[in-house]
C-alpha positions as CSV (number, residue, x, y, z in Angstrom):
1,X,0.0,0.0,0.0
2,X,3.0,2.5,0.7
3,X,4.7,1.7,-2.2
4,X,2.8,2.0,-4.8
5,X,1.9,5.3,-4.0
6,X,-1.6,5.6,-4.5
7,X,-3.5,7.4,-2.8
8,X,-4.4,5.6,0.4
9,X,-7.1,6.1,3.5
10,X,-7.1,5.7,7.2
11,X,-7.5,7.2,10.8
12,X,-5.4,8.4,13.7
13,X,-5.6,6.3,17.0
14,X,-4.3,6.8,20.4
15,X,-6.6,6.4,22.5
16,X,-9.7,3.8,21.7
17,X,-8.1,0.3,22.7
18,X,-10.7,-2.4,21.7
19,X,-11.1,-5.4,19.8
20,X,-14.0,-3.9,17.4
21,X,-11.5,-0.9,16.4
22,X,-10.2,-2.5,13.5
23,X,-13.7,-3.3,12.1
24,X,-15.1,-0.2,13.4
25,X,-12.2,1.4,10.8
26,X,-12.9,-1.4,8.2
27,X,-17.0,-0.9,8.5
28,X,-16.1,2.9,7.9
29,X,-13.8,2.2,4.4
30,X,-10.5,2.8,6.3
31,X,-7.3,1.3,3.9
32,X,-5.0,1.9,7.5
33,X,-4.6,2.8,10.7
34,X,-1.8,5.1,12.2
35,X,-1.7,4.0,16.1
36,X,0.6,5.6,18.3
37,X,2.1,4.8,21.3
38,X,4.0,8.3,21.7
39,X,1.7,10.4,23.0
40,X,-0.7,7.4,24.5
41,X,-1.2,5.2,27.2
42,X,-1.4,2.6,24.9
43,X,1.3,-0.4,26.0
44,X,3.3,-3.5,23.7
45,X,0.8,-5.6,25.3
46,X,-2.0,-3.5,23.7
47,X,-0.7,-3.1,20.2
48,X,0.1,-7.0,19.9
49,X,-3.6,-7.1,20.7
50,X,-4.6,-4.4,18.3
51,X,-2.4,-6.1,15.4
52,X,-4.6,-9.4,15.2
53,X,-7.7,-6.6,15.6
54,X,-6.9,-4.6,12.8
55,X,-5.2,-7.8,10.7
56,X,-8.5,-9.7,11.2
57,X,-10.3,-6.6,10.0
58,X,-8.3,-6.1,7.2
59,X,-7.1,-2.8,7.9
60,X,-3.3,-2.2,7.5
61,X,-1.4,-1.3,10.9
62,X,1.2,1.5,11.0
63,X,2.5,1.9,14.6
64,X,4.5,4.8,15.8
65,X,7.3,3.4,18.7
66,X,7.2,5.6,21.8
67,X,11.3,6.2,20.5
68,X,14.0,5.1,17.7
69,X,15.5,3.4,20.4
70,X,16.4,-0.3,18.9
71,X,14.3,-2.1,21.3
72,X,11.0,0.2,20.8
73,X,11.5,-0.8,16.7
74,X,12.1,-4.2,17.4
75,X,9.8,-5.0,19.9
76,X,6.6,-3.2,18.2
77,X,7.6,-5.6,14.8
78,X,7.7,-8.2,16.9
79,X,4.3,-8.3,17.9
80,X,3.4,-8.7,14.3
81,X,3.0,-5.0,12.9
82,X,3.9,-4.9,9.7
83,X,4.5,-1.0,9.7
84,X,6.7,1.3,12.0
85,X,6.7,5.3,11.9
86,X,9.4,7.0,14.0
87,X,9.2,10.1,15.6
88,X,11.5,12.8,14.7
89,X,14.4,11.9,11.8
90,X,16.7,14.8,12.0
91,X,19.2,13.0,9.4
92,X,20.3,10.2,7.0
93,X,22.6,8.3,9.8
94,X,19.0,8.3,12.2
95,X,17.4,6.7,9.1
96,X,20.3,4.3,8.3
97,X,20.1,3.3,12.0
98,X,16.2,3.3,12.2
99,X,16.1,1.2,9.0
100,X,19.3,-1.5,10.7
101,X,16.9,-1.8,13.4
102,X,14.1,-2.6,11.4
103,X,15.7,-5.2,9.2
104,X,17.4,-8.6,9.4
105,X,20.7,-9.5,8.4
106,X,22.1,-9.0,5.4
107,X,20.1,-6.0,5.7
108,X,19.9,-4.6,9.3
109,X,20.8,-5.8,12.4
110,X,18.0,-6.8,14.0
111,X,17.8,-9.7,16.1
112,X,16.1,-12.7,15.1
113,X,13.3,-15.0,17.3
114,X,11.0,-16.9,14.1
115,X,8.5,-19.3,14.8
116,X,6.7,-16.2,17.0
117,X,3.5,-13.6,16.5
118,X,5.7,-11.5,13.8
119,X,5.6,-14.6,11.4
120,X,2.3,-16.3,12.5
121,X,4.0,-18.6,14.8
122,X,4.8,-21.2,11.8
123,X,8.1,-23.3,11.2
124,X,10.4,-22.2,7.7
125,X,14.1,-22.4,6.7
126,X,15.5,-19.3,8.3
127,X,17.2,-17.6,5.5
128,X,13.7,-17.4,3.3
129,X,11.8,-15.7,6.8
130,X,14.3,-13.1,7.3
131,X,13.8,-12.1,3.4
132,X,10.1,-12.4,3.6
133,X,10.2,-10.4,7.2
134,X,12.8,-7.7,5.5
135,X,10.3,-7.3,2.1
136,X,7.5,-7.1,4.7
137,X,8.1,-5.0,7.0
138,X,7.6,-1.0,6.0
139,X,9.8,2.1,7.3
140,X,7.6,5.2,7.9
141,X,10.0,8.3,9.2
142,X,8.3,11.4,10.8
143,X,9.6,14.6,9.5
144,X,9.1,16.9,12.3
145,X,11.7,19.2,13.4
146,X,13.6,22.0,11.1
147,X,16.8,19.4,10.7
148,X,14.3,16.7,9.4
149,X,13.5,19.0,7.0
150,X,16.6,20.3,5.9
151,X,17.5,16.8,5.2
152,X,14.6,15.6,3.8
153,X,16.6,14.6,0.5
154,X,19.7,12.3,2.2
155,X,16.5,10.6,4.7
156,X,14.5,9.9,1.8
157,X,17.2,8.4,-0.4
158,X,18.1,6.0,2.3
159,X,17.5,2.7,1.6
160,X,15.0,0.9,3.5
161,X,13.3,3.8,4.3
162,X,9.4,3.4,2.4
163,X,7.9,6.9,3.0
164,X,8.0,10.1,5.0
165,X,5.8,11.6,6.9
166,X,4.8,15.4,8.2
167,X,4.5,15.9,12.0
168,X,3.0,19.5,11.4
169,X,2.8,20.5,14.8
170,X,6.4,19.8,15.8
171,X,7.7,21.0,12.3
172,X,6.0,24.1,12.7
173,X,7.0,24.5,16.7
174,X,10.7,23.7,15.5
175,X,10.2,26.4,12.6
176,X,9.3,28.9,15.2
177,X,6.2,29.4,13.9
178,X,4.2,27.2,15.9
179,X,0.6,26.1,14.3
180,X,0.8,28.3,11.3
181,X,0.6,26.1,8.9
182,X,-0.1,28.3,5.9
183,X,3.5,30.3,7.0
184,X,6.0,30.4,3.8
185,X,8.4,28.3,6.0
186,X,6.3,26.0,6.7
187,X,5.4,25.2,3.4
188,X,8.8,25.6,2.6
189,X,9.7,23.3,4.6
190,X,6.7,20.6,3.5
191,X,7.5,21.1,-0.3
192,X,11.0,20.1,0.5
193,X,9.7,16.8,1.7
194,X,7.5,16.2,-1.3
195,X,9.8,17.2,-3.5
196,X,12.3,14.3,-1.4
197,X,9.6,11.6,-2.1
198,X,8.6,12.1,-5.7
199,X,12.6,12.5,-6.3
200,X,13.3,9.0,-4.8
201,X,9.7,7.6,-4.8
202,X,8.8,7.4,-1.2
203,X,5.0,7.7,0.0
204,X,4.2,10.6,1.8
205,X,1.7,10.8,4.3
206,X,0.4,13.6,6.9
207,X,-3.1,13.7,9.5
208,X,-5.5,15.8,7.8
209,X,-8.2,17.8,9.6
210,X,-11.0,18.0,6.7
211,X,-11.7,15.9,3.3
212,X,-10.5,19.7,1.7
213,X,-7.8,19.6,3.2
214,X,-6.9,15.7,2.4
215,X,-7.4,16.2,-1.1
216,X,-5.1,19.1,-1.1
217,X,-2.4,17.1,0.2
218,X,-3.2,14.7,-2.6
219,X,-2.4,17.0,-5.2
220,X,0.9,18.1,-3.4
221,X,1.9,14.3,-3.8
222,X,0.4,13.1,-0.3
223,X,-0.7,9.5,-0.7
224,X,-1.2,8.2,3.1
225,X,-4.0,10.4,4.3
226,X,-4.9,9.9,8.2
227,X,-8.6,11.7,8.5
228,X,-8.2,13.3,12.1
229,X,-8.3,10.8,15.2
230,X,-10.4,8.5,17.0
231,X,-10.7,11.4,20.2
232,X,-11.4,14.2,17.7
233,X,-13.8,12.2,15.6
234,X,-15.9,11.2,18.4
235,X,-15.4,14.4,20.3
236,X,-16.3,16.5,17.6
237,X,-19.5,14.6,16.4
238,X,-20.7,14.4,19.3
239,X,-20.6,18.1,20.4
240,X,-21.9,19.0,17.0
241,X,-25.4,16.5,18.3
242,X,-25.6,18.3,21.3
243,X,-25.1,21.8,20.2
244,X,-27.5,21.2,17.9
245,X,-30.0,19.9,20.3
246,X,-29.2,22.3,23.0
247,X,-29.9,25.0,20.7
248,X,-32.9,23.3,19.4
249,X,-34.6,22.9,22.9
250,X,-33.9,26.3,23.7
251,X,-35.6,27.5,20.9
252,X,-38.8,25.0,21.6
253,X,-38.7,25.6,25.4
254,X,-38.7,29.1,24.5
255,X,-41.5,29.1,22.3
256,X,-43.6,27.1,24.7
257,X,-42.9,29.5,27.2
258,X,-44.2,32.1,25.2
259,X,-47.7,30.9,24.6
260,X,-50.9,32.6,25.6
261,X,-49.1,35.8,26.5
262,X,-49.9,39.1,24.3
C-alpha cells in the first residue's frame, strides 16, 4: 500500500483500545490505521492485541514506537505489525540506524526470534523468513523538526526507508512558527519533503483535519492520508449532536414559554 503510491485512506488512533477498532475502521472504508504509542497510554501488550484486531479486519497497521530506540523498533515488529513510523528523523545516519533496526541481516541488524507472533507462529528455513520479514516490514520516518527538513533529500534516499511523513505540529514549533501552517516556511519546509519523495519515490503521508484539506495534500503528492483521530472524531461529532440539540430545545422551550401571553 505505501509503495505503490496511491493514494491511500485511514485514521489516527491513540486512545480507543478495543477489539472492534479495527472493524469499526474497516465498516467505515478505512485502507489503514496510524496508532501511536508516543503520546498514549497505549502499552506493547496493547498493540500485539490491536495487530490481530486490525489484521482480522483487514485494515493495515502502521505503529509509531514511543522512540527510535532499537528495542521500541524491534519489539513493536515483533508483535506482528507490519509498519513502523518513528518520531522525529533529523538526518540520514538516524534513518540508516532506524532502518538496521528494522531489518534482518544482510540487511539490518535486527535480532532474530522466528517461529513467534511476527511470522504467525509457523516453522520455515531461516534464511527465506528473514527475506520475507525484511520485504515485509515498511519504514515510515516522521519529519518533524527544522533538521528533518533540511534533510529531507539524504533521509529519503536511504535505503530501506518506504515513505516520510509530516508531523505539522512539531515541524512548525521547531520552525518557530508554531501552528501556522499556511506560513512560507512552513510550506517551505513541507515542499522540500514532497519534492524528497517524488525524487526518490517514497509515499508521503500527513493527519489531515477535513476531506479539503486531504485532497489538497493529494495533489501536493500526499498519498497516506490519516482523517483526524479516533478522540477528535468522536469528540467532535458528538458536540456538533448536542449543540444542535441544546440550541434546538432552547428554541422549543422558548417558544412554549411564550404561549398565551400578548
Amino acid at each position: 500500500m505505501i509503495r505503490r503510491r496511491e493514494p491511500a485512506f485511514g485514521t489516527f488512533v491513540g486512545e480507543f483500545d478495543t477489539p472492534g477498532m479495527g472493524h469499526i475502521l474497516a465498516a467505515a472504508g478505512c485502507d489503514f490505521a496510524f496508532l501511536d504509542m508516543e503520546h498514549s497510554g497505549l502499552t506493547l501488550a496493547s498493540v500485539k492485541g490491536a495487530v490481530r484486531h486490525y489484521e482480522a479486519a483487514g485494515v493495515a497497521l502502521i505503529v509509531r514506537p514511543p522512540s527510535k530506540a532499537y528495542d521500541h523498533i524491534a519489539r513493536v515488529l515483533d508483535t506482528g505489525a507490519e509498519g513502523v513510523c518513528l518520531p522525529c528523523v533529523g538526518s540520514a545516519e538516524e534513518a540508516r540506524a532506524i532502518v538496521a533496526s528494522a531489518k534482518y541481516p544482510p540487511a539490518g541488524e535486527r535480532g532474530i526470534g522466528l517461529q513467534l507472533a511476527h511470522d504467525n507462529y509457523v516453522r520455515g528455513e531461516v534464511a527465506a523468513k528473514l527475506a520475507a520479514a525484511n520485504r515485509r516490514s515498511c519504514v515510515v520516518l516522521q519529519i518533524e523538526s527544522a533538521e528533518g527538513a533540511e534533510n529531507a533529500d539524504a533521509i529519503a534516499a536511504v535505503p530501506g526507508v518506504d515513505a516520510l511523513w509530516i508531523g505539522h505540529y512539531d515541524l512548525s514549533a521547531s520552525l518557530g512558527i508554531a501552528g501556522q501552517f499556511a506560513h512560507p516556511d512552513f510550506l517551505a519546509a513541507v515542499r522540500r519533503a514532497i519534492d524528497a519523495c517524488k525524487r526518490h519515490r517514497r509515499g508521503l503521508g500527513m493527519v489531515v483535519g477535513s476531506p479539503e484539506q486531504g485532497l489538497d495534500m493529494i495533489g501536493a503528492g500526499f498519498n497516506l492520508i490519516a482523517y483526524s483521530g479516533d478522540v477528535w472524531l468522536l469528540r467532535d461529532a458528538l458536540s456538533a449532536g448536542i449543540d444542535a440539540m441544546r440550541d434546538g430545545a432552547r428554541v422549543r422551550l422558548g417558544a412554549e414559554t411564550g404561549r398565551g401571553k400578548a
